[in-house]
Structures are given as structure tokens and as C-alpha cells.
C-alpha atoms as an extended CHARMM CRD file, in Angstrom:
* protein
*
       255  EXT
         1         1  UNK       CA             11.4190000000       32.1000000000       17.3360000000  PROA      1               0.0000000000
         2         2  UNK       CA             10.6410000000       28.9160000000       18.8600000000  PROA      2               0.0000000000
         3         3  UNK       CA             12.2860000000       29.2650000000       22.3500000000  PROA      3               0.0000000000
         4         4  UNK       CA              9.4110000000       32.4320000000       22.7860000000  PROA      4               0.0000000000
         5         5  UNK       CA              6.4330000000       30.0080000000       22.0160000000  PROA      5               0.0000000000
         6         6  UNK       CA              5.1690000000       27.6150000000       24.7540000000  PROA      6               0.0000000000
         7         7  UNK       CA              6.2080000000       23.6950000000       25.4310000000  PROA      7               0.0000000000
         8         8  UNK       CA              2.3890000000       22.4970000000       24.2150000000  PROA      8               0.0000000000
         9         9  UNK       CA              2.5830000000       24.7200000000       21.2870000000  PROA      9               0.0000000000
        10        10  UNK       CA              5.8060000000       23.3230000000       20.2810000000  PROA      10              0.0000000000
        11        11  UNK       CA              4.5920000000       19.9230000000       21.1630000000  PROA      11              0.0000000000
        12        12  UNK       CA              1.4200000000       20.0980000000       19.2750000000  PROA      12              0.0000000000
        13        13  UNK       CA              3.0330000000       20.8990000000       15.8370000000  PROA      13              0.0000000000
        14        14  UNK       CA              5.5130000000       18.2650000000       15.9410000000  PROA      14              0.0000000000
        15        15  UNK       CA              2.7870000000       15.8480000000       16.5170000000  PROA      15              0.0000000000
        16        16  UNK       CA              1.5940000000       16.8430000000       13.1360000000  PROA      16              0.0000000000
        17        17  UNK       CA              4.8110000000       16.1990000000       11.1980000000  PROA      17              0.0000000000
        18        18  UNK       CA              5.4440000000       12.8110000000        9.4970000000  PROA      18              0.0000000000
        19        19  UNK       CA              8.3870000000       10.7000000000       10.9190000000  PROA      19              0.0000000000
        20        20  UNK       CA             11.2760000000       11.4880000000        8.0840000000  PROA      20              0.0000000000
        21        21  UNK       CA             10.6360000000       15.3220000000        9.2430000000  PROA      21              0.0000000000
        22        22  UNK       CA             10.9920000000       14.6690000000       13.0670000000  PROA      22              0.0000000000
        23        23  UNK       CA             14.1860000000       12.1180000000       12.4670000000  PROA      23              0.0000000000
        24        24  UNK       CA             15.3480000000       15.7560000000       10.5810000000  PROA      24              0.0000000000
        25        25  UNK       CA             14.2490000000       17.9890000000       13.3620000000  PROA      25              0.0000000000
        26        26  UNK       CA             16.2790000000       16.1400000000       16.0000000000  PROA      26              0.0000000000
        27        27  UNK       CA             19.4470000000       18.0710000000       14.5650000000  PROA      27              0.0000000000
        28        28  UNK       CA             18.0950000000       21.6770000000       15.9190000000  PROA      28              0.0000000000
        29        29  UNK       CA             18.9990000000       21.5630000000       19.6860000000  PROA      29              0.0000000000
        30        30  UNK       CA             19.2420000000       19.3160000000       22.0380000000  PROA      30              0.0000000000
        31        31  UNK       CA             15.9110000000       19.7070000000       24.2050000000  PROA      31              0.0000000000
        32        32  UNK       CA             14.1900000000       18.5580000000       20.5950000000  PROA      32              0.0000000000
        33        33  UNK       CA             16.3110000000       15.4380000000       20.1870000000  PROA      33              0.0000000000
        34        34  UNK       CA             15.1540000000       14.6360000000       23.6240000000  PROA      34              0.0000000000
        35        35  UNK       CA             11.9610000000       15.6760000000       23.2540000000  PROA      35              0.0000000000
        36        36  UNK       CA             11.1520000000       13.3840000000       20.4840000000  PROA      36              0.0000000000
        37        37  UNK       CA             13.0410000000       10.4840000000       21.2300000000  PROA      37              0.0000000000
        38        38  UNK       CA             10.8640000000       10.7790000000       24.3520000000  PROA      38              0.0000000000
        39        39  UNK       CA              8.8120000000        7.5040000000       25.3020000000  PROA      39              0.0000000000
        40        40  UNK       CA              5.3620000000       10.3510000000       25.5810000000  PROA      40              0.0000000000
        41        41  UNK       CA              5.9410000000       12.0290000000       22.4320000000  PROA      41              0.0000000000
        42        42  UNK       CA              6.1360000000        8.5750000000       20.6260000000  PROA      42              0.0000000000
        43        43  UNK       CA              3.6080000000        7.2260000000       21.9910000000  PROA      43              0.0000000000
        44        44  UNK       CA              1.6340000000       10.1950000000       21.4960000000  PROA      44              0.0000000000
        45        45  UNK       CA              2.6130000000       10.8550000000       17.9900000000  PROA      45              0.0000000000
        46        46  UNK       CA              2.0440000000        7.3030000000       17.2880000000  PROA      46              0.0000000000
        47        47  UNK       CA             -2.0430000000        7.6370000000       18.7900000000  PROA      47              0.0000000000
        48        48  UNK       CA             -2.4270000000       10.8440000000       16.5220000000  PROA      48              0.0000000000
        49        49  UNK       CA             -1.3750000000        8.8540000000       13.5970000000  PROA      49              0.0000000000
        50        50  UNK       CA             -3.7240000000        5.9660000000       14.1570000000  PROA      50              0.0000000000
        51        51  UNK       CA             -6.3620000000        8.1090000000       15.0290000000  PROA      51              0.0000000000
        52        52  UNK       CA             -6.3020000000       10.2520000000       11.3660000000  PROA      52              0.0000000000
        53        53  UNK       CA             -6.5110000000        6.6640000000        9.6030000000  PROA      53              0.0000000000
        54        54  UNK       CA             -9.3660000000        5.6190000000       11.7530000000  PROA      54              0.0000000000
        55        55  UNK       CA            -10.7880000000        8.5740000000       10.8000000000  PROA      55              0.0000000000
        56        56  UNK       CA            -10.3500000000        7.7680000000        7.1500000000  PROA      56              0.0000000000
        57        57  UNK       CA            -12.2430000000        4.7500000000        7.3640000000  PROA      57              0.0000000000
        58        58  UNK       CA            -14.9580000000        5.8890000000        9.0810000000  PROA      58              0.0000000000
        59        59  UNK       CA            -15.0080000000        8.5050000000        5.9650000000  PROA      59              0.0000000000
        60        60  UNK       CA            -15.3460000000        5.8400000000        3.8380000000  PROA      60              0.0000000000
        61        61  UNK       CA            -18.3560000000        4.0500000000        5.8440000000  PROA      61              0.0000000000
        62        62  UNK       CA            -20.1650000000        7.3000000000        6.4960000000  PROA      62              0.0000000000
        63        63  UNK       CA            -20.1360000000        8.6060000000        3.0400000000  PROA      63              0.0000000000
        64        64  UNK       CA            -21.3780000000        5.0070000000        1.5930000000  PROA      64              0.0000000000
        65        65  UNK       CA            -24.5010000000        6.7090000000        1.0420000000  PROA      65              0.0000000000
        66        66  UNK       CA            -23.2190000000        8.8840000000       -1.3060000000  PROA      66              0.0000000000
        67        67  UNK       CA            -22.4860000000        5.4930000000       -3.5340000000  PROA      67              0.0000000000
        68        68  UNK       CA            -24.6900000000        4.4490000000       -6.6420000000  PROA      68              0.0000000000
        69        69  UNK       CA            -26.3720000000        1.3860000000       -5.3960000000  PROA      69              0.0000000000
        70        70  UNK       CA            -25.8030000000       -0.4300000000       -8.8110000000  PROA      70              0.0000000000
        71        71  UNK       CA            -21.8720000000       -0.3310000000       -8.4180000000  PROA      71              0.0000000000
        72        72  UNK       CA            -19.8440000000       -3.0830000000       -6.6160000000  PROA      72              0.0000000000
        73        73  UNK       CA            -16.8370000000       -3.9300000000       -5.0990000000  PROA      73              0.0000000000
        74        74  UNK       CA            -14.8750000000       -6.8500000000       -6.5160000000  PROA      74              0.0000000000
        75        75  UNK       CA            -12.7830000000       -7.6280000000       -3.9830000000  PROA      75              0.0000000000
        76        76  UNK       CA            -13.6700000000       -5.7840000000       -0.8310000000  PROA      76              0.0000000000
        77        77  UNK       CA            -11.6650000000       -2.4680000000        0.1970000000  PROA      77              0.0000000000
        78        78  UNK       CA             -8.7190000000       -4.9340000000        1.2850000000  PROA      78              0.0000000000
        79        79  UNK       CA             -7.6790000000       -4.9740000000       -2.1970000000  PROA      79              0.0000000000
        80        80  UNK       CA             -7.4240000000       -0.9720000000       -2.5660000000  PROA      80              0.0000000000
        81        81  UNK       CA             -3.9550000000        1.1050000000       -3.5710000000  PROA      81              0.0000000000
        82        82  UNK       CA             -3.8490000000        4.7360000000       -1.7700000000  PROA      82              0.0000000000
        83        83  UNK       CA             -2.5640000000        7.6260000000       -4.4290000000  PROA      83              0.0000000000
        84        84  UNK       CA             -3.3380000000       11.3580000000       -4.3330000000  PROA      84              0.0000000000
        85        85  UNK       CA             -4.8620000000       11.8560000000       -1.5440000000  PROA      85              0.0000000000
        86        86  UNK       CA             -7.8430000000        9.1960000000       -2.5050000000  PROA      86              0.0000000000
        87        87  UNK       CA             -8.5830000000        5.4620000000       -2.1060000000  PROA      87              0.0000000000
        88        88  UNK       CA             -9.0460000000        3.3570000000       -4.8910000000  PROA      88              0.0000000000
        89        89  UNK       CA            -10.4850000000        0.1210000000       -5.4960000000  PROA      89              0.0000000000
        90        90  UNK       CA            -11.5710000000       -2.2800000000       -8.6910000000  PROA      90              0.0000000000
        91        91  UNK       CA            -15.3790000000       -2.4460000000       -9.2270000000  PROA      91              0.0000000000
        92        92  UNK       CA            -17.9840000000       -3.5530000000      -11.3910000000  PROA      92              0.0000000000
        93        93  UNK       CA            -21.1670000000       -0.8650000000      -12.6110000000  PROA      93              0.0000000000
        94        94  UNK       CA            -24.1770000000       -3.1920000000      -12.4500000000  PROA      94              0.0000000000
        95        95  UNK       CA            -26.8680000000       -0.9280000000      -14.4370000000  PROA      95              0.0000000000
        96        96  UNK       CA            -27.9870000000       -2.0380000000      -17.6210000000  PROA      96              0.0000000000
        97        97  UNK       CA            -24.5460000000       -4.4050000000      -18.4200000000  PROA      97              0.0000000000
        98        98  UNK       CA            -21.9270000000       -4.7030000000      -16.1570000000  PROA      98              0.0000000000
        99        99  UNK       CA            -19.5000000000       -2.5070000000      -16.7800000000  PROA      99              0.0000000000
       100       100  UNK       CA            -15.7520000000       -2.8640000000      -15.0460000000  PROA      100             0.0000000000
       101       101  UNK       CA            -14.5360000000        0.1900000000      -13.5070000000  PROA      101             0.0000000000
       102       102  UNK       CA            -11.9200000000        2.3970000000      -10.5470000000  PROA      102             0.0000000000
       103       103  UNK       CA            -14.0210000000        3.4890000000       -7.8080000000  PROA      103             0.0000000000
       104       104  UNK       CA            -11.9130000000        6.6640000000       -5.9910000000  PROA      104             0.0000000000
       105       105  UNK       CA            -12.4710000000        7.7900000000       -2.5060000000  PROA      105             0.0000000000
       106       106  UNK       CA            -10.9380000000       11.1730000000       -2.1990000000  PROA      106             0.0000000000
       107       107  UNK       CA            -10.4820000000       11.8040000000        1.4880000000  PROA      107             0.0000000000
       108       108  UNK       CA            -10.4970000000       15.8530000000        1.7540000000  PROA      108             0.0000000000
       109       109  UNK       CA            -14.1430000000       15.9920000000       -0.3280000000  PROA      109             0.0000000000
       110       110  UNK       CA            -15.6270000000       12.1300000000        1.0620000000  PROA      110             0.0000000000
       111       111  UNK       CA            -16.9800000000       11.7520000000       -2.3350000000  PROA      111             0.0000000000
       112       112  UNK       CA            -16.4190000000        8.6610000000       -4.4620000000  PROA      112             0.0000000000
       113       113  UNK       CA            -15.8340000000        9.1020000000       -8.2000000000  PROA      113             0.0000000000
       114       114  UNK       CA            -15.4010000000        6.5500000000      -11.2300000000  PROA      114             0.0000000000
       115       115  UNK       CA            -12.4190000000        6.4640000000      -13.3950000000  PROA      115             0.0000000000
       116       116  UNK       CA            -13.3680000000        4.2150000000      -16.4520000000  PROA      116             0.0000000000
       117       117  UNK       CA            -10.9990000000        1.2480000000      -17.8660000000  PROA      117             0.0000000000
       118       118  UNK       CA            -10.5510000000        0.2570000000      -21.1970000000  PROA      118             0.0000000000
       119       119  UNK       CA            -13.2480000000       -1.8430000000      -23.1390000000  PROA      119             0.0000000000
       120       120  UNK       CA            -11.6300000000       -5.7320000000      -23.0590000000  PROA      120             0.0000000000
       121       121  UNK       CA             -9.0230000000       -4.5290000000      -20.2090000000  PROA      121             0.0000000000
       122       122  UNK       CA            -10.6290000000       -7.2260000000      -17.9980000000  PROA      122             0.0000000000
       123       123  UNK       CA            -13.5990000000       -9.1830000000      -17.3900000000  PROA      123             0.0000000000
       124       124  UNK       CA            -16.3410000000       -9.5960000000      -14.7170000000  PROA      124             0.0000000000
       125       125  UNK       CA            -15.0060000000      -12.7850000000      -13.3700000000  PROA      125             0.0000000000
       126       126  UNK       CA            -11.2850000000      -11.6890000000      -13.8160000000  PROA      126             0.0000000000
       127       127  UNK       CA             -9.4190000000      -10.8360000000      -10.4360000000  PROA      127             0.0000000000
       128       128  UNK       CA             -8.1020000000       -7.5530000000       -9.9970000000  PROA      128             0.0000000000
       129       129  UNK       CA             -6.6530000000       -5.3360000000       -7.5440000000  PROA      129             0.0000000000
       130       130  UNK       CA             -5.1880000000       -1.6920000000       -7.3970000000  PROA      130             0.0000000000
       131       131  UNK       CA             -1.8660000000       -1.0800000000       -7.0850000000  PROA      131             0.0000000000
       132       132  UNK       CA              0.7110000000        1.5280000000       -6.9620000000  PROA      132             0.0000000000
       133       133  UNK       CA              3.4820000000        1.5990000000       -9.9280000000  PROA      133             0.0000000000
       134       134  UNK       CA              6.5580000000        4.5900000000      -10.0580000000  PROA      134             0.0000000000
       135       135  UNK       CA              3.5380000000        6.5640000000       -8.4930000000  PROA      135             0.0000000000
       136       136  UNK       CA              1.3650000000        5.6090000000      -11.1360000000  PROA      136             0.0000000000
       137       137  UNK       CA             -2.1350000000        4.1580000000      -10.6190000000  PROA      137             0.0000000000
       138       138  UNK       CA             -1.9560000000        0.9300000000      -11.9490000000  PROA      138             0.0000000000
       139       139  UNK       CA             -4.2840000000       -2.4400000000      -12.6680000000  PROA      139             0.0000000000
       140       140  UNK       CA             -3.0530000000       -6.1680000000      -11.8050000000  PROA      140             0.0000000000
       141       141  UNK       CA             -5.3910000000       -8.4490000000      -13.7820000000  PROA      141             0.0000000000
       142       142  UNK       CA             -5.8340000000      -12.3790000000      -13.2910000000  PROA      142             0.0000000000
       143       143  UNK       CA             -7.2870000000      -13.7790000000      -16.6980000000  PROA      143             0.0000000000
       144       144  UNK       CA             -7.1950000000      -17.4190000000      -18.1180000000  PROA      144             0.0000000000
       145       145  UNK       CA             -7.0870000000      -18.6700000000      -21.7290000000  PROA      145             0.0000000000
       146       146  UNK       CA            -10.6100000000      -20.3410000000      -22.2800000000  PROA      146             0.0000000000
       147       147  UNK       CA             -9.1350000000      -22.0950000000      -24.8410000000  PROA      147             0.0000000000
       148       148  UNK       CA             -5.6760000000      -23.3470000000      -23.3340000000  PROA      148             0.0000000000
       149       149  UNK       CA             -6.6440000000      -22.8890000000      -19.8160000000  PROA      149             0.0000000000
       150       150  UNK       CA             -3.0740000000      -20.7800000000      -19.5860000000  PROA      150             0.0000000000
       151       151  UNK       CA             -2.9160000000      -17.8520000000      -16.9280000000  PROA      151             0.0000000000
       152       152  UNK       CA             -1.0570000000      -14.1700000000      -16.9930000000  PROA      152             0.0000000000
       153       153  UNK       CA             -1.3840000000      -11.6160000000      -15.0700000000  PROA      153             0.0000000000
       154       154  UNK       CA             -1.4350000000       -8.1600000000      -16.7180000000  PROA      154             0.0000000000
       155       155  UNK       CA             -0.2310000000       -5.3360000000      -15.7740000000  PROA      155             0.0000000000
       156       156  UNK       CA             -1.7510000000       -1.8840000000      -16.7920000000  PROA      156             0.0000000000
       157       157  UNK       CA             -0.6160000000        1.6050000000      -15.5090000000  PROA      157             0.0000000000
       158       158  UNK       CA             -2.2320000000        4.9290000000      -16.2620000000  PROA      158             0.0000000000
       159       159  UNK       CA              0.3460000000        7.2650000000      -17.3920000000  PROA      159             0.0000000000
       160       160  UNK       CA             -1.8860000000       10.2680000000      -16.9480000000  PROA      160             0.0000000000
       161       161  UNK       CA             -4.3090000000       10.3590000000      -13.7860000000  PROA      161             0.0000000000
       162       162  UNK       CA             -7.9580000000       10.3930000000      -14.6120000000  PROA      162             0.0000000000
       163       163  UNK       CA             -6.6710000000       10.3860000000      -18.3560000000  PROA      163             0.0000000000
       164       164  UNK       CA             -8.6830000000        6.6710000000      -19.6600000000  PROA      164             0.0000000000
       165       165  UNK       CA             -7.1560000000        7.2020000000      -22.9340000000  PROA      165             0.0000000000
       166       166  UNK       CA             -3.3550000000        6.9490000000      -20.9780000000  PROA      166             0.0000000000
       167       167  UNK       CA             -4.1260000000        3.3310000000      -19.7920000000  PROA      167             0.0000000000
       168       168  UNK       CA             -1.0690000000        1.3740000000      -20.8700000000  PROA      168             0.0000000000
       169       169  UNK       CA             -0.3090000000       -2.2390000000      -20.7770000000  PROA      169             0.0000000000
       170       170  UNK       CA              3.1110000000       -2.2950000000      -18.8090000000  PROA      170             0.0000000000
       171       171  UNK       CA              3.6320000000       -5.6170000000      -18.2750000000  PROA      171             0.0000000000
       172       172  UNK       CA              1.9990000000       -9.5130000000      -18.7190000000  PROA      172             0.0000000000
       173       173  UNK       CA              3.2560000000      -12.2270000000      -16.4130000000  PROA      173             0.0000000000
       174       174  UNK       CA              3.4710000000      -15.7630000000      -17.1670000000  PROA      174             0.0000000000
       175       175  UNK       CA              1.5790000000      -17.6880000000      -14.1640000000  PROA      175             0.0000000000
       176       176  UNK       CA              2.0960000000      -20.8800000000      -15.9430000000  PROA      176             0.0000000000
       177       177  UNK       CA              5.9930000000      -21.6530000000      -13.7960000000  PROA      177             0.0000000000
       178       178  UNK       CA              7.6070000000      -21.0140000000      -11.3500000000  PROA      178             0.0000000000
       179       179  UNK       CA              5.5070000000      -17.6210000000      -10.4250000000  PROA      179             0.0000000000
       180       180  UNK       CA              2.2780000000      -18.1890000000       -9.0110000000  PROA      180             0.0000000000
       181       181  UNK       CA              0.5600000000      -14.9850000000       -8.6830000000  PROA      181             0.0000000000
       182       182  UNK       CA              1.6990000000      -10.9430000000       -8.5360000000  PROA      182             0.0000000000
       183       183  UNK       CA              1.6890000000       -8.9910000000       -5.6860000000  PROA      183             0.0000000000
       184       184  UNK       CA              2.6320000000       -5.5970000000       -6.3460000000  PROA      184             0.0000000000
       185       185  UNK       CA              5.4070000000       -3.2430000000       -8.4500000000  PROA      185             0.0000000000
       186       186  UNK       CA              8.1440000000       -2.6130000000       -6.5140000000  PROA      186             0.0000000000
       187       187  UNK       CA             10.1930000000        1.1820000000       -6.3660000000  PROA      187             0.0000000000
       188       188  UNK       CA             12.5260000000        0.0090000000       -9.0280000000  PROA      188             0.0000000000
       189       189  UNK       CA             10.4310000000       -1.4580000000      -11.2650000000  PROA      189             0.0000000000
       190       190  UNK       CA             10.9710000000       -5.4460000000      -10.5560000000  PROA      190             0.0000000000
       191       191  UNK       CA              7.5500000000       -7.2960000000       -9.7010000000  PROA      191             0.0000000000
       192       192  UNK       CA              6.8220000000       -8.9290000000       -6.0460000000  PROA      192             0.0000000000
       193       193  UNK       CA              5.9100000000      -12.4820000000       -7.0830000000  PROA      193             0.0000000000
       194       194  UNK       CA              4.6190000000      -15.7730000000       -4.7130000000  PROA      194             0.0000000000
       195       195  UNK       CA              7.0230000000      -17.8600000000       -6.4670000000  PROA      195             0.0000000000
       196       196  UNK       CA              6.5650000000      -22.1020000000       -6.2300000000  PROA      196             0.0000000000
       197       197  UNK       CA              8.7580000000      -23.9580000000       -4.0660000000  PROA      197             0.0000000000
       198       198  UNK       CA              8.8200000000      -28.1280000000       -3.6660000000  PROA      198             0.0000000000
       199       199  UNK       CA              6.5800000000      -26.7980000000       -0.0900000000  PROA      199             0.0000000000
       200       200  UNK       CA              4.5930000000      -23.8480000000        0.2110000000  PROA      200             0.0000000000
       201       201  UNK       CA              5.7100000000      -20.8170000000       -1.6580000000  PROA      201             0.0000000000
       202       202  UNK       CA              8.5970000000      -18.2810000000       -1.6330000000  PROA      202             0.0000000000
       203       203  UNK       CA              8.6220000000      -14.3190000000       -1.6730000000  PROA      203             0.0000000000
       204       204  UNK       CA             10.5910000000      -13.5380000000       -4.6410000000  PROA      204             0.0000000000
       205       205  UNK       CA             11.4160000000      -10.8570000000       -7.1410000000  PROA      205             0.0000000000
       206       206  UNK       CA             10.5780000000      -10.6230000000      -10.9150000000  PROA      206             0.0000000000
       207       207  UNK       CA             12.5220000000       -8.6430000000      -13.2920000000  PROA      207             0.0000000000
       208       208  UNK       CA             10.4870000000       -8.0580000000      -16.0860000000  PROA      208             0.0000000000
       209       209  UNK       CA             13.0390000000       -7.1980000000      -18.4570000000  PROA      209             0.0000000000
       210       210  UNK       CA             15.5980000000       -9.9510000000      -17.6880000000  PROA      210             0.0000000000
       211       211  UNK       CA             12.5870000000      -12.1890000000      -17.3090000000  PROA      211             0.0000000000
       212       212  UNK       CA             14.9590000000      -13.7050000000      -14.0760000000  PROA      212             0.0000000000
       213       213  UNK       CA             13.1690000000      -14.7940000000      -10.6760000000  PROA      213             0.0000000000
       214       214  UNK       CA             15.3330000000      -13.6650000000       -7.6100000000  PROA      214             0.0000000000
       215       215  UNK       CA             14.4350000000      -15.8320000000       -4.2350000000  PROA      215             0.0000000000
       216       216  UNK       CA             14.1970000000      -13.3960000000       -1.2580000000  PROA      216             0.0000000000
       217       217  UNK       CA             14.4580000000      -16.2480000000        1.3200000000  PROA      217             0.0000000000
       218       218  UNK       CA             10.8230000000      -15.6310000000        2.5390000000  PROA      218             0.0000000000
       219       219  UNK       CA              9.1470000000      -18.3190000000        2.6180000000  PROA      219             0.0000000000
       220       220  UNK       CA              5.3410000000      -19.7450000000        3.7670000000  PROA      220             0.0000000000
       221       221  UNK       CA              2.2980000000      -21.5140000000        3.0080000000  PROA      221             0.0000000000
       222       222  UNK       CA             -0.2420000000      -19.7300000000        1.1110000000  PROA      222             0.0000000000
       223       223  UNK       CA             -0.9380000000      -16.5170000000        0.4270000000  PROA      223             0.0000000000
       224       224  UNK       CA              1.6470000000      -13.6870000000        0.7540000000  PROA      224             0.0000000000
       225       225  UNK       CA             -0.4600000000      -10.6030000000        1.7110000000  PROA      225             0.0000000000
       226       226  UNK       CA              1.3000000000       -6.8180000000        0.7190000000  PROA      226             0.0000000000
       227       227  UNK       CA             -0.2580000000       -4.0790000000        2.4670000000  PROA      227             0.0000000000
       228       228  UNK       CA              0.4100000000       -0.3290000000        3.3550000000  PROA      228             0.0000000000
       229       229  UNK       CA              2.2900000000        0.4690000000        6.4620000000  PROA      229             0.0000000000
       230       230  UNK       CA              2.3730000000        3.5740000000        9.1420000000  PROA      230             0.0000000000
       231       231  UNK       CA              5.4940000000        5.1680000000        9.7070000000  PROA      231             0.0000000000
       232       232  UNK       CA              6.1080000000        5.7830000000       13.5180000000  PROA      232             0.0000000000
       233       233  UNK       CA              9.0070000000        6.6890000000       16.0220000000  PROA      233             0.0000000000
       234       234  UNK       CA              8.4680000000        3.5630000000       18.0010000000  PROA      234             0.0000000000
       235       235  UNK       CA             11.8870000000        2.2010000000       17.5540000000  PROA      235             0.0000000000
       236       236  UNK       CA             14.0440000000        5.2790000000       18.8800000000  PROA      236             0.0000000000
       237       237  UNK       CA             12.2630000000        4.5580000000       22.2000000000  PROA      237             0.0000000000
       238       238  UNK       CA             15.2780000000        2.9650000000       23.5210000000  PROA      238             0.0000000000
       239       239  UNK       CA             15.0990000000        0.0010000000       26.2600000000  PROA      239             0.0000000000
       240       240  UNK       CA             15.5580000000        1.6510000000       29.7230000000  PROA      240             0.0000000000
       241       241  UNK       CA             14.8910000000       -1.6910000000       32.2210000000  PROA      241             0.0000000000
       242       242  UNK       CA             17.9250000000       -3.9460000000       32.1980000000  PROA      242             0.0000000000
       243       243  UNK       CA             16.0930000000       -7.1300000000       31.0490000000  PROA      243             0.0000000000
       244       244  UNK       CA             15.0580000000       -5.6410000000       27.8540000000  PROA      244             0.0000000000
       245       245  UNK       CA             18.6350000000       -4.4460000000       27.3510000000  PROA      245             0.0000000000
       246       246  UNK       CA             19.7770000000       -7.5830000000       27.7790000000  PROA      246             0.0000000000
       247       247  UNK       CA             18.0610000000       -9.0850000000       25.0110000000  PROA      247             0.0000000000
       248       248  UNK       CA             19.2100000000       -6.4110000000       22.6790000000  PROA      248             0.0000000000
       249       249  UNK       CA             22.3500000000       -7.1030000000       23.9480000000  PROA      249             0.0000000000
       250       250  UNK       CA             22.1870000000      -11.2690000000       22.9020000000  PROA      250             0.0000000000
       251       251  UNK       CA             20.6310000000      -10.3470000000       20.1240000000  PROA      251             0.0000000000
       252       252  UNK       CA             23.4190000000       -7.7330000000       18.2720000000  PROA      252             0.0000000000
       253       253  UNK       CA             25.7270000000      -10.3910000000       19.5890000000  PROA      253             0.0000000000
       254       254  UNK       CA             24.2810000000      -13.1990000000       17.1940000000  PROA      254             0.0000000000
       255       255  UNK       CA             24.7690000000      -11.2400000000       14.2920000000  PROA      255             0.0000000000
């Protein structure tokens, strides 16, 4: 059916696949394998992907309006975890008492919507962040003993979305070690820590049923940042002048 539709047809509705479907699609004949292992097409696919999250942020500024002016971020939309087709970020309801919330973006209506937390799951001044656990909407929350002055880091997951009665303390993490501070819940279940080292801080993985901190040989100086990335097809444009072959060359040889 394909070889009776035209090139740009053909060309425009790969564009709109994601990446593990193209690397797929390069199996059917040869003039796809070379059409989308071609420099244009990635490049191409890669500017239509950009473009669609630009787009999503400007859905996000645009609709602001729609927001109740009494609710506010905590920590900026840095700090947000993408699930379901929405955005969502920690915030705090300012009317009457403040009132500790999930703000949700969903991207195909623009509208925000609230998705309530716990009374006691965290306070005003606590940090928190959204995150992404098994596929699971889940809470990482900073809180110190006012008596001892000890810190954890709590992790809650929501078992059933939009469910408030399915919030679920999954894990706590001691932050009075080695471990620093918790970035983010890994596929199979171990926790991304910033682990302490005698300079700086390591990258480093935290099994929370051993308890046991594996080093990951990343190390730096304050802070680890996690964030999303964008799958593209940059990499199967192979080098085609001889100086960049060369370096890929020297560099397979140091292996």
C-alpha cells in the first residue's frame, strides 16, 4: 500500500512516529532504512519533536490565566514529573490557610486541576518535588525533626491516580549519612541518591530494601540535577567527512 502513496506523504507520517517505532520501521525495505537514517529526516524529525514541546510550554504560559490566583508553586515548574498526558507540580493553596497540594496541567484540555495530599503528608516549608515511581505519581518530601534536627526524605506514591485516599508512604530515607538528598525512583525500584564523598558528592544508587549504597562513579560538586530527556535519531547519522571518522576511529580504539 505504501509504494502507491507519495514520498511527502510517506515522509510526513514517519515524522510523527516516536524513535523506538522508526528504529522498528527500518526492517521494511531498504529505501526506509535509508530514508531514516538520512541526515534530513533526522534533522527534521528531531525539529518536529522540539517544536511539540515548545508548544507545550507555551500551553502552560498561555493558559496561566485559567489558574486560581491564591495557589502557588513551591518550587517553580523545574521541579515537575510528566505522567498521563499532564504536568504536575507541588503547590501550596493560599486561601483562607495554606493548604499543600498537586497542581496538574493536562496538555490535550490546557486546564490545570488539583489533586489533594494527605493532611500531615508535608508542610509549607518542607521541600518537595514530583516524581515518577513504576509509573506511579509519586511525592519526594524533605522534612527535619524540630526536636533532633534529624532529616528523611519520604517517599509517597499514589497507587490509584486522582484516588487521595491511595496515597501510600513507599519509602523514608535517612539523610543523616552517607546520602545527602533523593533524586528520583529508578525503573527497578532502587533510589537515585547524591551520596557524600571526602570532596564533592557522588551519583549513587539506594536499595531500599537492602538498605546498601552502590557508587556509580559519577562524581561532582553540588547539586546533581535529573531531568526528562527527548528521544531522537541523531546518533544513526553516521560521520561522512574523514576527520570526524577519524575520531570515532581513536576513540573505539581506546576502549
Amino acid at each position: 500500500m505504501w509504494d502507491y502513496l507519495p514520498d511527502e506523504v510517506v515522509v510526513e507520517f514517519l515524522q510523527r512516529l516516536p524513535v523506538k517505532s522508526l528504529i522498528r520501521l527500518r526492517c521494511v525495505s531498504k529505501s526506509w532504512n535509508s530514508l531514516i537514517t538520512s541526515p534530513a529526516f533526522i534533522n527534521s524529525h528531531l525539529t518536529q519533536s522540539l517544536t511539540l514541546f515548545s508548544n507545550s510550554n507555551t500551553k502552560i504560559v498561555s493558559a496561566s490565566a485559567t489558574l486560581r490566583p491564591e495557589i502557588r508553586f513551591k518550587y517553580g515548574i523545574g521541579n515537575a514529573a510528566s505522567l498521563n498526558g499532564a504536568i504536575h507540580v507541588a503547590a501550596t493553596d493560599w486561601k483562607n490557610a495554606p493548604r499543600p497540594l498537586v497542581l496538574t496541567f493536562d496538555l490535550s484540555d490546557e486546564v490545570f486541576r488539583e489533586i489533594s495530599v494527605p493532611n500531615g503528608m508535608f508542610r509549607e516549608g518542607d521541600l518537595v518535588s514530583t516524581s515518577v515511581f513504576q509509573g506511579l505519581l509519586s511525592l519526594l518530601c524533605y522534612a527535619t525533626d524540630e526536636d533532633t534536627g534529624e532529616e528523611c526524605c519520604s517517599i509517597w506514591v499514589m497507587k490509584e491516580y486522582g484516588i487521595v485516599e491511595s496515597w501510600t508512604k513507599q519509602f523514608t530515607v535517612d539523610l543523616n549519612g552517607e546520602i545527602e538528598r533523593v533524586l528520583g525512583v529508578r525503573k527497578n525500584g532502587h533510589i537515585l541518591v547524591e551520596a557524600q564523598v571526602r570532596i564533592g558528592s557522588e551519583l549513587s544508587s539506594y536499595d531500599p530494601e537492602s538498605q546498601q549504597v552502590q557508587r556509580l562513579g559519577i562524581c561532582g560538586f553540588k547539586y546533581f540535577h535529573l531531568d526528562n530527556y527527548m528521544e531522537n535519531l541523531v546518533l544513526l547519522d553516521k560521520p561522512t567527512d574523514p576527520l570526524t571518522r577519524r575520531r570515532v576511529s581513536r576513540k573505539r580504539k581506546c576502549r
